[in-house]
C-alpha positions in Angstrom: -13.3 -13.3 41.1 -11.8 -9.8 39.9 -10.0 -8.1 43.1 -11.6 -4.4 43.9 -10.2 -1.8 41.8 -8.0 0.0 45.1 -6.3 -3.9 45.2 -5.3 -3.4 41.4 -4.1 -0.3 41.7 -1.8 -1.1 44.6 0.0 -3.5 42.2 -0.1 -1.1 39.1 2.1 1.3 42.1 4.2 -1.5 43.3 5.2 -1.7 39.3 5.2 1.6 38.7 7.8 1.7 41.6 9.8 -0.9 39.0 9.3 2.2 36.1 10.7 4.7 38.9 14.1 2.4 39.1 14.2 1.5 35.8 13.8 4.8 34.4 16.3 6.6 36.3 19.2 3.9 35.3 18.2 4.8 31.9 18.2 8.6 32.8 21.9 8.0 34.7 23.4 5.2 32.7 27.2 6.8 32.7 27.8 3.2 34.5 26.9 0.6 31.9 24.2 -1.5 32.4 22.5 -4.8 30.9 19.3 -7.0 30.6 19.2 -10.5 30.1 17.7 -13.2 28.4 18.1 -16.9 27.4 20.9 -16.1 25.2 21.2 -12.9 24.6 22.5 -9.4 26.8 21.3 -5.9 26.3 23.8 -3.3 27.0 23.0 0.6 27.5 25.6 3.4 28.4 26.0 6.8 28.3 30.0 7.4 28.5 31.5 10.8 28.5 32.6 12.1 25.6 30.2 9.7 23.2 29.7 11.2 20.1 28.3 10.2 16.9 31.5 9.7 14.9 32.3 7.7 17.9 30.9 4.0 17.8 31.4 1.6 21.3 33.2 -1.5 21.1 32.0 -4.1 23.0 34.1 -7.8 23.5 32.6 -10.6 25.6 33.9 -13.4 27.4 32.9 -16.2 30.1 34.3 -15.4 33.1 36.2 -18.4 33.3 37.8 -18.2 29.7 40.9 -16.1 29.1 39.9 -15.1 25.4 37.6 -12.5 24.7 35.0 -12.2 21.9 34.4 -9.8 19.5 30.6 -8.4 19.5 29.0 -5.7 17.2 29.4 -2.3 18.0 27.2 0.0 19.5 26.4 3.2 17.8 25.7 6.5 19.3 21.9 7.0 18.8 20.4 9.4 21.8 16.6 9.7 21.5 15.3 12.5 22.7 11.9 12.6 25.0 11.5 8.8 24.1 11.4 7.7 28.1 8.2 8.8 29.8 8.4 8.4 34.0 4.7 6.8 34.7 4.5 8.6 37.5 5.5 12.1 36.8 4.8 12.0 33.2 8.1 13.4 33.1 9.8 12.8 29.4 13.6 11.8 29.3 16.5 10.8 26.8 17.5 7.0 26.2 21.0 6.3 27.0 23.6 7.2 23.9 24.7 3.9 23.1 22.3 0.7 23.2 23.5 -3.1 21.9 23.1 -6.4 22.4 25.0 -9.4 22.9 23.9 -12.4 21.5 24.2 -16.7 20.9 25.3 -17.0 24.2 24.9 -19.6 26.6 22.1 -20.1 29.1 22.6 -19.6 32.4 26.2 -18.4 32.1 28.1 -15.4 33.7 29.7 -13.1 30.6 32.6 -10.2 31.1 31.9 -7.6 29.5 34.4 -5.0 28.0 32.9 -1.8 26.5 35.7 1.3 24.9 34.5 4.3 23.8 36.1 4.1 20.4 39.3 6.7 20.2 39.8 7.0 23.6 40.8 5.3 26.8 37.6 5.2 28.3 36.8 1.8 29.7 34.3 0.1 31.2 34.4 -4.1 32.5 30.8 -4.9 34.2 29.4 -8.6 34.3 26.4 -10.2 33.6 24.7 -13.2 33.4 21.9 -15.3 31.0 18.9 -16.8 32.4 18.9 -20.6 33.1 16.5 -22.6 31.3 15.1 -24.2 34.6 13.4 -22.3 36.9 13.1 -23.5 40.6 9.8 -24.4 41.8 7.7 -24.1 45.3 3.9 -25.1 45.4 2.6 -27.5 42.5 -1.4 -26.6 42.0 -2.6 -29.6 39.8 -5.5 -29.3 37.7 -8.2 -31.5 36.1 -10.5 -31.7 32.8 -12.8 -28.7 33.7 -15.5 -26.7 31.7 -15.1 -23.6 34.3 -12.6 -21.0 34.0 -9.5 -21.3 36.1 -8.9 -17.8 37.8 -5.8 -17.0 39.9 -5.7 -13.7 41.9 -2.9 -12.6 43.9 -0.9 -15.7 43.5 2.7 -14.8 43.7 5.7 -17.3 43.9 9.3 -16.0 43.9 12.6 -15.9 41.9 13.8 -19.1 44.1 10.5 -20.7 43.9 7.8 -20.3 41.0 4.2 -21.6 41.7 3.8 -24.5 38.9 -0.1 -24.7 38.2 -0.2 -28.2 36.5 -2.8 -29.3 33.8 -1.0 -33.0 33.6 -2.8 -32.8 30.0 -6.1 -32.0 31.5 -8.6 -30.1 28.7 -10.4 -27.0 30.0 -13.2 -26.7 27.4 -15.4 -23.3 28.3 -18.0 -23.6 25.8 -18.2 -20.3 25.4 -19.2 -19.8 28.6 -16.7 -17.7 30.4 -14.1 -15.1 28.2 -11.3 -17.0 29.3 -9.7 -20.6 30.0 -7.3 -19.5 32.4 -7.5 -15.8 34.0 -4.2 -14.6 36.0 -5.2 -11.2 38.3 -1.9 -9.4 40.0 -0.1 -12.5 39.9 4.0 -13.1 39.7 6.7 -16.1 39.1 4.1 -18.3 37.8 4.0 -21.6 35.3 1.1 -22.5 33.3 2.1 -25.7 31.8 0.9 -28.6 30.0 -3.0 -27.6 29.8 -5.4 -27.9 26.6 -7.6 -24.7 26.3 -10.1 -24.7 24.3 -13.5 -22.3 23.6 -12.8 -19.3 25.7 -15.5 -16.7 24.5 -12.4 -14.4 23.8 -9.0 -15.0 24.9 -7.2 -18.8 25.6 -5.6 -17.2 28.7 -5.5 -13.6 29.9 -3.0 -11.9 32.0 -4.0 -9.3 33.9 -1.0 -7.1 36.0 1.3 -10.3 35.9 4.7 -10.5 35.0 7.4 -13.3 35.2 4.7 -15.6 33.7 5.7 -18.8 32.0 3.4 -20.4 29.3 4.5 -23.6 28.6 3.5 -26.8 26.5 -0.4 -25.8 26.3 -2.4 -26.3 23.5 -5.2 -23.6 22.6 -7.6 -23.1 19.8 -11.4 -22.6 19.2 -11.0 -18.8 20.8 -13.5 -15.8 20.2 -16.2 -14.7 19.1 -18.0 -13.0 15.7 -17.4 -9.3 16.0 -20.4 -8.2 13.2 -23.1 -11.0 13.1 -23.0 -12.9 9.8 -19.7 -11.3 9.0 -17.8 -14.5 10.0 -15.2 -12.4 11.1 -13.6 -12.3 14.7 -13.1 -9.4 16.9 -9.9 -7.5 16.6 -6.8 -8.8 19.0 -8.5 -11.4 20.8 -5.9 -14.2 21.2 -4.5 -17.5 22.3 -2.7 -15.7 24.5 -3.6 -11.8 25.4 -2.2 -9.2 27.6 -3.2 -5.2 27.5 -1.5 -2.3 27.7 1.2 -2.9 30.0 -0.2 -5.5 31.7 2.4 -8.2 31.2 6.4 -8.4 31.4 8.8 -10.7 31.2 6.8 -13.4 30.1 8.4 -16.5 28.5 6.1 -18.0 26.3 7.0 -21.2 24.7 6.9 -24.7 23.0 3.1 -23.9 22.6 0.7 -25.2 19.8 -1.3 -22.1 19.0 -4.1 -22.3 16.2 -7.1 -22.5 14.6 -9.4 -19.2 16.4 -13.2 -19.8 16.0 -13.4 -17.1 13.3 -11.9 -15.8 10.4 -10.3 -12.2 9.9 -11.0 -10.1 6.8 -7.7 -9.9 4.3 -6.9 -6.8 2.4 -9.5 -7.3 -0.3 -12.1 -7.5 2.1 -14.4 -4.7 4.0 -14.3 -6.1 8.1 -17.3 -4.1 8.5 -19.7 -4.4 5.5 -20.9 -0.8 6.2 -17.5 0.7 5.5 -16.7 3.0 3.1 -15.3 0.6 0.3 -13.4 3.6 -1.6 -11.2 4.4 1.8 -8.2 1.8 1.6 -7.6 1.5 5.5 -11.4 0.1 5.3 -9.8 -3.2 4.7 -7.0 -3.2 7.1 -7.2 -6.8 8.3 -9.0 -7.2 11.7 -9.5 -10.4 14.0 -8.0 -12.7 16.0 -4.2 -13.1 16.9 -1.9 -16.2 18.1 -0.2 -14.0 20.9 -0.6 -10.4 21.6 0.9 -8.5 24.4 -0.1 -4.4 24.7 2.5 -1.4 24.6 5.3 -3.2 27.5 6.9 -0.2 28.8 9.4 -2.9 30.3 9.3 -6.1 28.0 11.9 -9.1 28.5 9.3 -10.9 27.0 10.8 -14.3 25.0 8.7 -16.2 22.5 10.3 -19.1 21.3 9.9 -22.7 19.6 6.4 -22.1 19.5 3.7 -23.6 16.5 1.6 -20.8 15.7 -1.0 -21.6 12.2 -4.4 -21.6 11.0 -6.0 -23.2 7.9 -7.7 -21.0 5.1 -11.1 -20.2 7.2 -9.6 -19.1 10.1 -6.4 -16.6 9.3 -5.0 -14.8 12.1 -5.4 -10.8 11.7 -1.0 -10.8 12.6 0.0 -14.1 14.0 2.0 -12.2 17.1 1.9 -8.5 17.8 -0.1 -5.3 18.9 -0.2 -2.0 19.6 1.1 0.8 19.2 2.9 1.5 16.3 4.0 5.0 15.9 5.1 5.2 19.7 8.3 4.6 22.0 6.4 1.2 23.2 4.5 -1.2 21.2 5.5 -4.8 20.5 7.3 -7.2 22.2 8.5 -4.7 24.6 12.9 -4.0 25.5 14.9 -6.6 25.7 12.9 -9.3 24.1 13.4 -12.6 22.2 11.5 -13.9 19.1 13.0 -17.2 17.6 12.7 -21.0 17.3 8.8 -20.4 15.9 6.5 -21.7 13.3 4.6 -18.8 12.0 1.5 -19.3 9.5 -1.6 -18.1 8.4 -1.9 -14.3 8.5 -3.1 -12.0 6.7 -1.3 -9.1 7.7 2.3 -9.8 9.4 3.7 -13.0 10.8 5.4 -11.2 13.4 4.5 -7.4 14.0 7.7 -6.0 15.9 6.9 -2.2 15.6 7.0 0.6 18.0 10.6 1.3 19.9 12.3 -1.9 19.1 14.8 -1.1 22.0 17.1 -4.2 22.2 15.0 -6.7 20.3 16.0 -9.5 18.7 14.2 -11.9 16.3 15.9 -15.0 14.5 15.7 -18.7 13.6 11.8 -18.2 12.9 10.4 -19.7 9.6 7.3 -17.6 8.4 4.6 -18.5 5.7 1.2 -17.9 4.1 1.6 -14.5 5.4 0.8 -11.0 3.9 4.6 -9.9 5.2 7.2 -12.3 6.9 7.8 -9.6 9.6 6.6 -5.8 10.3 8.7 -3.6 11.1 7.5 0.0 10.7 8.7 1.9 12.3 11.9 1.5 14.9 12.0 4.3 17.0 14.1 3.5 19.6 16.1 0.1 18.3 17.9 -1.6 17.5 16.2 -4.0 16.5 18.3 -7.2 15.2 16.4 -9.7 12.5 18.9 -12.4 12.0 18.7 -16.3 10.4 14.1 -16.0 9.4 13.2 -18.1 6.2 9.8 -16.6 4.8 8.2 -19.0 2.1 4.9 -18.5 0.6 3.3 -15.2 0.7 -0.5 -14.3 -0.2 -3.8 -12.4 0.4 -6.3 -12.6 -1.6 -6.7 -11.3 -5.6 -8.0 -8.3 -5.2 -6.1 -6.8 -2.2 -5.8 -3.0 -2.1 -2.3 -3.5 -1.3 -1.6 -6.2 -4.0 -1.5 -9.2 -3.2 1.7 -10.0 -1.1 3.9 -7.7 1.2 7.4 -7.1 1.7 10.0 -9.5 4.1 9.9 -6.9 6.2 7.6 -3.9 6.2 9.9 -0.8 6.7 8.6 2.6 6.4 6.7 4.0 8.5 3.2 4.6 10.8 2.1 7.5 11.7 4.9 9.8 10.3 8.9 9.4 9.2 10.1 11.2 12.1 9.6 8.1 14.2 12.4 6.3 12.0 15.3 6.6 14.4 16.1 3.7 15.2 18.8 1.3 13.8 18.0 -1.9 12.5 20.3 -5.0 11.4 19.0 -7.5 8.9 21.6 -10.6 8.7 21.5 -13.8 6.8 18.0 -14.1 6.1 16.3 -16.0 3.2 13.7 -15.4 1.1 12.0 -18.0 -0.2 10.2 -18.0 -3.8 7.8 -21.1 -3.9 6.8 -21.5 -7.3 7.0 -17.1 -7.1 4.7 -16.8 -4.4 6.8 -15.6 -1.9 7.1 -12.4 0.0 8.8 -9.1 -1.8 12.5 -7.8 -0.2 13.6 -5.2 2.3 10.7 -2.2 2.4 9.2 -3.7 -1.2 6.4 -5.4 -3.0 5.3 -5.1 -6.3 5.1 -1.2 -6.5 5.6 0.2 -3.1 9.3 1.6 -2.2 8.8 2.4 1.6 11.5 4.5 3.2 14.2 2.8 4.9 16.4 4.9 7.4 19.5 3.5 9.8 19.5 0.2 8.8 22.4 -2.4 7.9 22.1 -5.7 6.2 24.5 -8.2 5.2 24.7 -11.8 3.6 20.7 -12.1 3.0 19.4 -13.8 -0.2 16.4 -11.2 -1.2 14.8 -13.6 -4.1 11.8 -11.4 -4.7 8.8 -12.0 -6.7 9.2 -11.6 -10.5 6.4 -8.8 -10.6 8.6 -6.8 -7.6 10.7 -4.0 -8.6 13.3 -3.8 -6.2 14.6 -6.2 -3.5 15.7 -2.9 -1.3 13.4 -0.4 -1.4 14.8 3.2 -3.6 12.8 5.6 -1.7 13.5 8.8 -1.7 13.9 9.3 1.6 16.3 5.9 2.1 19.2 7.8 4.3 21.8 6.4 6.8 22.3 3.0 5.4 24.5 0.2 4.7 23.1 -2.3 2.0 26.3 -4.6 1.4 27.1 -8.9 0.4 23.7 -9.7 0.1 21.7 -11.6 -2.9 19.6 -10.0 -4.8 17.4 -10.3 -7.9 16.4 -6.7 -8.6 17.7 -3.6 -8.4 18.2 -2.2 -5.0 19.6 1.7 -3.8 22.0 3.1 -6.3 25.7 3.5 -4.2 25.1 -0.1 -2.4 25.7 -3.9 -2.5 29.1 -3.2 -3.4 30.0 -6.8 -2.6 26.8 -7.9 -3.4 25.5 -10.4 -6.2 23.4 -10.2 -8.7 21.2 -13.1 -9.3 18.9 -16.4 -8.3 20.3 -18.9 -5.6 20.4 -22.5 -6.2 19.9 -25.1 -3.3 20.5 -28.0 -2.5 19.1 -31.1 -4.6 17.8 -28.2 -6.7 15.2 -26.7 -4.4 15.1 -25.5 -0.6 12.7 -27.9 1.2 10.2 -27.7 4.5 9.0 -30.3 5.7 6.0 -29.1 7.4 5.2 -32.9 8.6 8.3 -32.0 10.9 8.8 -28.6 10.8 12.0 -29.0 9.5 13.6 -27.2 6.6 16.8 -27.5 4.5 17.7 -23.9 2.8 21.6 -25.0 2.0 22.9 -23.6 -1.2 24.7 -25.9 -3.7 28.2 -25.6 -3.7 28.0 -23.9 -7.2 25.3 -21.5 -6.2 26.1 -17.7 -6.1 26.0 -16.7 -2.3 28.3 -20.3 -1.1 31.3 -19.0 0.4 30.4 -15.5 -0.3 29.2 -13.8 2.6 31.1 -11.8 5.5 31.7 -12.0 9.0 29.5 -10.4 11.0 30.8 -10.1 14.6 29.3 -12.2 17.0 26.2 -13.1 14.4 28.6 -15.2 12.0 28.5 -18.9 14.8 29.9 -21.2 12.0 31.4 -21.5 8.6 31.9 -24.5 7.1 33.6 -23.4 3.8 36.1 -20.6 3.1 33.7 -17.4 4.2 29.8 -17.5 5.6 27.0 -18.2 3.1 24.5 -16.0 2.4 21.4 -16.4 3.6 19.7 -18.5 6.9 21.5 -21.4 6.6 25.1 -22.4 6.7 25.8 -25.4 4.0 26.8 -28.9 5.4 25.1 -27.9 9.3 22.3 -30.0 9.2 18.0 -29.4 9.0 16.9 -26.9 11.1 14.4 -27.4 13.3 11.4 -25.3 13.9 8.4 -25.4 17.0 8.1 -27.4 19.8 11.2 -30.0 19.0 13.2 -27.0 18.2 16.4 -26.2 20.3 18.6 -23.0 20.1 22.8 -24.2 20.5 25.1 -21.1 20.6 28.2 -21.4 19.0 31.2 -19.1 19.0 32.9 -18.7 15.8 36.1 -20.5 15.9 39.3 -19.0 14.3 39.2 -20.1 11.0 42.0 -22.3 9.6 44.6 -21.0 7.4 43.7 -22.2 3.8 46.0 -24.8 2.2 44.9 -24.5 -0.9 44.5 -21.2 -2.9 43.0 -20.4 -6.1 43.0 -17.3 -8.2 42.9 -16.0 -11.5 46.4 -14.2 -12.3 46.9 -12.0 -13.8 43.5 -9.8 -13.4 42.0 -10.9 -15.9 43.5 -10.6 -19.1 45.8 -13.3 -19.3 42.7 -16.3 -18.4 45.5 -18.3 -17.0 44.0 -19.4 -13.7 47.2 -20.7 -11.0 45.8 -23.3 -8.4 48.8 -23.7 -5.7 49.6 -26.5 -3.3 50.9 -26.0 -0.3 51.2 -29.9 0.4 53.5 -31.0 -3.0 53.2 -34.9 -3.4 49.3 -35.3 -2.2 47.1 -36.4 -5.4 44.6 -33.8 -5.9 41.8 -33.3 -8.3 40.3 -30.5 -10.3 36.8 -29.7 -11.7 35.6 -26.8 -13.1 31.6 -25.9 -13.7 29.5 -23.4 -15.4 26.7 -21.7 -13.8 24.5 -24.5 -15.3 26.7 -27.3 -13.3 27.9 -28.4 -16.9 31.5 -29.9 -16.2 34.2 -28.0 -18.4 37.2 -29.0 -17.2 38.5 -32.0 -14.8 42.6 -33.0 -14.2 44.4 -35.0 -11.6 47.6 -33.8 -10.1 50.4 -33.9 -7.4 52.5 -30.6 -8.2 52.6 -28.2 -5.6 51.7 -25.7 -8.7 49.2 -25.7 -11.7 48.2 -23.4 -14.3 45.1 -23.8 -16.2 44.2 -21.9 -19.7 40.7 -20.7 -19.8 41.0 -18.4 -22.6 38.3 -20.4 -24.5 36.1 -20.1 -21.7 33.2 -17.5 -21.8 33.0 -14.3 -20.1 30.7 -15.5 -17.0 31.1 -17.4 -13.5 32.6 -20.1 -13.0 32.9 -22.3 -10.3 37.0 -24.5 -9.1 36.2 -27.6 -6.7 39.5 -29.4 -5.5 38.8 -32.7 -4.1 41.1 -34.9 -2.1 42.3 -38.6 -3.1 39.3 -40.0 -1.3 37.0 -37.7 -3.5 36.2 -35.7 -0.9 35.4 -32.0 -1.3 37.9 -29.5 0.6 37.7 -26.7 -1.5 35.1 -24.6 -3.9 36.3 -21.3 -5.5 34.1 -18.7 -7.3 36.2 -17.5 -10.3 35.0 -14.6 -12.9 36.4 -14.3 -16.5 35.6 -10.7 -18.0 
């Protein structure tokens, strides 16, 4: 039963109280403070003296190492009026400088050094990652049942979570209740290990809950027809659904997600049959959604190694997100995780992450058969970090008023470009092009050029779509950026990439591959591909390198398939200091004289030499023990060209990108 309304208003106070404290650490932050997660720490201060020629360095350590890290910087980025006290309706700045730490351990207490860059100011604080096991109290066990299962006012504690137990059980509604599993005012609880199937609207609801874990349920067959004879599905109900402000940190994960009862309309479709068909947003998608959580004033929501699809009758409107876009809240809420997920079947956005974006991180997610791998329009708080995604195929159906597939991400904006202010990094990401059906780049697809403001990327492969323009967006109103060593097919803002490359990656046995049988994937590039070896570290993003320099794009050569869904498992690394190089290769002199010198700093140890065209065509191939060797490549063409060095047991310990003008 639903408690009275004076009950649910006690609780909406006794978290309103959590605003009040909250809020005025944000409003007083001149003492650094952080929010955790799995792997990851959120870092806010205000220091004295920040200005915006003035950046914060951060370093990390354990607190039982002696060597510290090196994280990204945090940049000075105020907002004005972007806090609002729930209680007062009082409006107040975020703190200056807002960051995160990430690929960290779970569970694990981290020193933290923050410098106001230029000056002496200091500040060490500690903080510590969630562990992955949380203690539990009462077990409630469950059984097959065709009645909803409603909890109200069930509260565990930090030290002891309430586990409520399906042991496999199926709770089939039959349409006959809205939900499978209602939670009222409820805290520290774990659903686990339930099959939900047939709720009239939502799988499970969460009403006024927070520290809610979703685990290892399975849920489909949810909603109902919004217009009769439509076939479509009423807008945001979900596998999992929580309104406005009505959930926080929630961990949902290693959940099979899929199949709604009914479809949602795709761009080139009219949701309500009545509509206007000559007003575009007529045909914005509406329906149902995998997960949807409402504007989270307070977030620490993490979604990870989860299996959200469909098949072709049943698309999800986006497969995680919700409202609101143009607004300091939206979706997943501060100081939230996205990563480890299979995300498919949309026909708007695989993962909408729009709104303030403060401290929210999404990686190691492989997206397809979406409109657009991930939305992002607009960050107004950030930043917001997109590190590590692989988007594959990309498609609504001919006839879409917005053409027929989206960017990788959406940029621009909702509402209005004054709520672009906050940053955004985009690291080693790849974009698939399956047969050139995949997604289009940065802020692009096919025509559009949405503006992008305050955003950084590095060592991403943009492979775009042949009919796409750009792989970064040339809007005119593109300011505060820093496009730089990514891959890209198609022109992108005049003044960048100025270590970028031009061109088409080449992977492994000749194609990327993704296994959907498994959910594994294998994006390597070939060791003669452009992007091997020619990415850049990226502070506390760049975990491993197995060649010279990173790769571009989501995966590092020789690490392995990833792993995506429910077998999925995030492992930090720390990027070790990389080895001085034994062997170096160069072209000398620049470039006239073609001679290329290979030097050996180990004379006497047999070595060989190959070098290949950009077709993989052997040119050139010698065996020798000098500690010095000069090549003539005058005959070669002007082009690139790739050096591998291989040991006497043929095995490969060196590849070089060389370029004869």
């Amino acid at each position: 039963m639903f408690q009275s309304d004076f009950s649910i208003n006690v609780f909406r106070l006794l978290c309103i109280n959590v605003f009040i404290v909250f809020f005025s650490i944000n409003i007083t932050a001149q003492t650094p403070f952080t929010v955790s997660t799995f792997h990851n720490i959120s870092v806010y201060w205000s220091p004295q003296g920040g200005a915006k020629e003035k950046k914060v360095l951060v370093s990390y350590k354990k607190t039982d190492e002696t060597g510290w890290h090196e994280a990204l910087p945090m940049k000075y980025n105020p907002i004005e009026n972007s806090g609002n006290n729930p209680v007062t309706g009082e409006r107040f700045d975020r703190t200056d400088y807002r960051g995160s730490i990430v690929n960290l351990e779970p569970g694990t207490t981290y020193d933290i050094k923050l410098n106001l860059e230029g000056t002496n100011l200091t500040e060490e604080i500690q903080a510590t990652t969630w562990k992955e096991d949380f203690p539990v109290g009462e077990i409630i066990s469950t059984e097959d049942s065709n009645t909803r299962l409603t909890y109200t006012d069930l509260n565990g504690t930090a030290e002891a979570y309430i586990l409520i137990d399906g042991n496999g059980s199926t709770i089939d509604i039959q349409d006959a209740s809205a939900e499978c599993i209602r939670l009222i005012n409820s805290s520290y609880i774990i659903l686990r290990n339930f099959k939900l199937k047939n709720a009239a609207e939502n799988g499970i609801r969460l009403y006024n809950s927070h520290h809610i874990v979703i685990e290892n349920c399975d849920i489909s067959d949810w909603g109902e027809e919004d217009i009769p004879g439509t076939g479509f599905g009423k807008n945001y109900q979900a596998g999992i659904y929580a309104g406005t402000n009505e959930a926080h940190h929630c961990i949902i994960q290693r959940n099979k997600i899929h199949h709604p009862k009914w479809d949602t309309n795709s761009w080139a479709e009219l949701h309500d049959p009545t509509a206007d068909p000559d007003i575009k947003s007529n045909y914005h998608p509406a329906g149902p959604q995998g997960i949807a959580i409402g504007d989270s004033y307070i977030g620490n929501n993490v979604i990870r190694y989860n299996e959200i699809w469909s098949d072709s009758e049943h698309y999800f409107n986006d497969v995680m997100g919700m409202w609101t876009n143009a607004s300091y809240a939206g979706f997943p809420g501060p100081d939230s995780d996205i990563y480890g997920n299979y995300i498919a079947n949309s026909y708007d956005d695989g993962i909408e992450s729009e709104g303030g974006n403060m401290n929210v991180r999404i990686w190691n997610n492989y997206i397809e058969n979406v409109f657009i791998a991930i939305g992002n329009a607009p960050t107004s708080i950030g930043p917001l970090y997109i590190w590590r995604n692989v988007s594959g195929r990309a498609d609504s159906m001919p006839g879409s008023v917005y053409g027929q597939y989206g960017g990788f991400m959406k940029m621009g904006y909702s509402g209005s470009i004054d709520w672009m202010t906050g940053h955004m990094y985009v690291f080693n990401n790849t974009i698939l092009q399956p047969e050139d059906h995949g997604t289009g780049g940065l802020g692009t697809h096919e025509e559009a050029n949405r503006p992008i403001l305050h955003c950084e990327s590095k060592n991403n492969i943009l492979q775009v779509r042949s009919s796409t323009k750009n792989s970064i967006s040339i809007n005119e109103n593109n300011k505060d950026n820093d496009f730089d060593y990514d891959l890209t097919n198609r022109p992108y803002p005049e003044g960048q990439e100025i270590h970028g490359l031009s061109g088409e990656p080449e992977y492994m046995s000749g194609a990327a591959v993704f296994n959907r049988n498994t959910l594994t994937g294998n994006f390597e590039l070939s060791l003669t591909s452009l992007g091997y070896d020619d990415g850049v570290i990226i502070p506390n993003f760049t975990d491993i390198i197995t060649g010279n320099a990173p790769d571009m794009g989501a995966h590092e050569h020789g690490t392995g398939d990833i792993v995506y869904g429910v077998e999925a498992n995030f492992s930090p690394q720390i990027l070790k200091e990389i080895e001085i190089e034994k062997y170096k290769i160069e072209l000398f002199p620049i470039p006239t004289s073609k001679l290329l010198h290979i030097m050996n700093n180990r004379e006497g140890e047999e070595l060989e030499i190959n070098i290949y065209d950009m077709s993989g065509k052997k040119l050139y191939s010698e065996i020798f023990r000098n500690n010095y060797k000069i090549i003539d490549v005058h005959t070669f063409k002007r082009g690139i060209y790739f050096v591998k060095i291989l040991d006497f047991n043929h095995q490969l310990i060196k590849t070089s990108k060389i370029v004869i003008n």
